[in-house]
C-alpha positions, -999 to +999 in steps of 0.1 A: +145-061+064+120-074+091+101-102+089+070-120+101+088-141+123+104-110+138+140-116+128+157-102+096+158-114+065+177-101+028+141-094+012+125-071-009+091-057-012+077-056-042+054-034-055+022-036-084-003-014-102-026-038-117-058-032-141-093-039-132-105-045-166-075-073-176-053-080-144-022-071-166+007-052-145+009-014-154+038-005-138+060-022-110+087-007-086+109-028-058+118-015-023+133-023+007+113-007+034+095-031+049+063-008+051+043+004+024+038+040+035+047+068+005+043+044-021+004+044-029+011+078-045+042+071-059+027+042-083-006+055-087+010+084-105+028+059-125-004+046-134-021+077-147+017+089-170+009+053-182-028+054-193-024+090-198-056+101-180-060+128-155-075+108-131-080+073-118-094+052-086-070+034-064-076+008-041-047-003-011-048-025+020-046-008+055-010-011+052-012+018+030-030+040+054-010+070+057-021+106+057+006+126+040+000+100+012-035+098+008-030+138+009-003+133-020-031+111-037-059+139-030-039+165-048-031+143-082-069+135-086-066+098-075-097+088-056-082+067-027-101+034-010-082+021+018-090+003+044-090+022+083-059+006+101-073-002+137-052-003+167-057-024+201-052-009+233-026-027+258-050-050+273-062-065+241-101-058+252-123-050+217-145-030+241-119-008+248-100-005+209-093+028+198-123+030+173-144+029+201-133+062+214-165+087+197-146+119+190-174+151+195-160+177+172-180+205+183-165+197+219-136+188+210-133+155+232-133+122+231-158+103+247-150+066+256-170+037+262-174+046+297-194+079+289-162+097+300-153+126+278-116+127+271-098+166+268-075+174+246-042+181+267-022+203+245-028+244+265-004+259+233-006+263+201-002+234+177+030+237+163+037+229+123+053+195+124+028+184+150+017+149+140-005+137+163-029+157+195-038+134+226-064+137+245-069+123+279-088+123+317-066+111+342-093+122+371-120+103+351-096+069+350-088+074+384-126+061+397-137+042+363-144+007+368-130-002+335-100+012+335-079-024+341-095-040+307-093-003+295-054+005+300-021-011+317-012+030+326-011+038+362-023+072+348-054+066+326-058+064+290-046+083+262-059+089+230-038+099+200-058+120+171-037+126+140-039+165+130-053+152+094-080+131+111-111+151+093-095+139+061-085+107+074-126+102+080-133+115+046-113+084+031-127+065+056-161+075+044-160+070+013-143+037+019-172+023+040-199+037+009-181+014-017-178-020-003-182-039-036-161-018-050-135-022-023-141-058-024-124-064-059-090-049-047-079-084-036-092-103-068-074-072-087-037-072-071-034-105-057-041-124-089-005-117-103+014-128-076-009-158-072+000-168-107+037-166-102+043-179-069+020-205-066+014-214-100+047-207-117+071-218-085+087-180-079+084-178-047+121-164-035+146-141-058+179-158-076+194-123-073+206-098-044+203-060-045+174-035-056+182-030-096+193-073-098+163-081-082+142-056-097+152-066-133+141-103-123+105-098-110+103-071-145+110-104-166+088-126-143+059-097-146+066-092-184+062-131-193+028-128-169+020-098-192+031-120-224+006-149-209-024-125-199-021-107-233-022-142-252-052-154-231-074-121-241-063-120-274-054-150-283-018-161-304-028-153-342-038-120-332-008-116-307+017-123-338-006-105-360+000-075-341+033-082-335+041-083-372+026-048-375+048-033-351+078-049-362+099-064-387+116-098-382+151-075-383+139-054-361+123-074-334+163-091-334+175-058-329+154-052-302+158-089-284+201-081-285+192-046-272+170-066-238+197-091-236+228-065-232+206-041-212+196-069-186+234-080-190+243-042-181+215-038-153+225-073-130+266-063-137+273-094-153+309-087-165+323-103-196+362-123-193+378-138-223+395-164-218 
């Protein structure tokens, strides 16, 4: 998978639902894409099967920013927050970023910092599996004073509009309206793996492959869980609950039933000598 440092590394991106109320992990899933596009759906839907509701809120960085999922999202009643994912133009001028292109809707063109209005350059049809619509005005680019802090093309500029931009604003909107709100999404999901890479030392996996590694962060999450839970409620209640919910027989059952299944999940095979 890629890496920061753009080489390639044997890593794993992990993935969290956390709770507002309690910061306690809800559900948990391991990848190895190194994006996080198709997942905000995926484990928000876990969320709700787990507090059994028929709707919740979900907040995501901009890595998440991706309209078929936020369109998944849309559909299951999760209210997405995410932030807008902004993109720099080849000369690396702010004047000239994307965002700064004003799109017109009832002309249909883009009109750029310049006060030239950008066409769109498709004359057919948009097909089904069209993604994305540019729009451009070579003739414009050709006499505008900007155009060497506004593009590196011999052309002009181009501006790419994705065909699910009117919902893409919506989410934007509504976004921009709930800044506190959106505020707590770091304190929320980052509080976890704060606690167990900087505070408990796990900062790289023991194990290799999806299920290994995915049944090591599940015993690192459930022993945050096990720590959270303690905190809130404090021990004599943890144990007094625990003793309601099981027997002493029992709850050995259940440990030898963790300890094989763990066994069974990481392929640890038993020799005798």
């Amino acid at each position: 998978m890629a890496v920061n440092n753009n080489g390639v590394d044997v890593c794993y991106n992990v993935q969290t639902v956390v709770d507002d109320k309690h910061s306690l992990i809800v559900d948990i899933n391991v990848i190895n894409n190194p994006t996080d596009h198709g997942q905000l759906s995926e484990m928000s839907k876990q969320a709700i099967d787990a507090f059994e509701v028929n709707s919740i809120k979900s907040l995501a960085d901009k890595g998440y920013y991706n309209a078929d999922d936020l369109k998944a999202c849309d559909k299951e009643n999760i209210t997405t927050y995410v932030a807008k994912q902004v993109f720099s133009n080849s000369t690396g001028e702010r004047e000239f970023y994307c965002d700064r292109f004003k799109y017109d809707k009832e002309k249909d063109v883009y009109v750029c910092p310049a006060g030239y209005n950008l066409k769109c350059t498709i004359k057919t049809p948009i097909k089904e599996d069209t993604k994305h619509i540019e729009y451009a005005n070579y003739e414009a680019c050709s006499k505008c004073q900007y155009k060497d802090k506004c593009t590196t093309s011999k052309q002009g500029r181009t501006i790419r509009r994705c065909v699910d931009q009117d919902f893409l604003d919506s989410v934007d909107e509504r976004t921009a309206k709930n800044k506190e709100l959106y505020k707590r999404r770091q304190m929320i999901v980052e509080h976890p793996f704060g606690t167990i890479k900087r505070g408990w030392g796990l900062s790289y996996f023991l194990t290799r492959g999806l299920q290994s590694v995915k049944t090591e962060i599940s015993l690192a999450f459930l022993a945050y869980n096990m720590k959270r839970a303690i905190n809130i409620l404090g021990i004599k209640e943890m144990i007094k609950r625990l003793e309601g919910l099981l027997h002493l027989s029992n709850l050995y059952k259940a440990y030898i039933n963790i300890y094989w299944e763990i066994m069974r999940t990481i392929r640890v095979k038993y020799e005798p000598i």
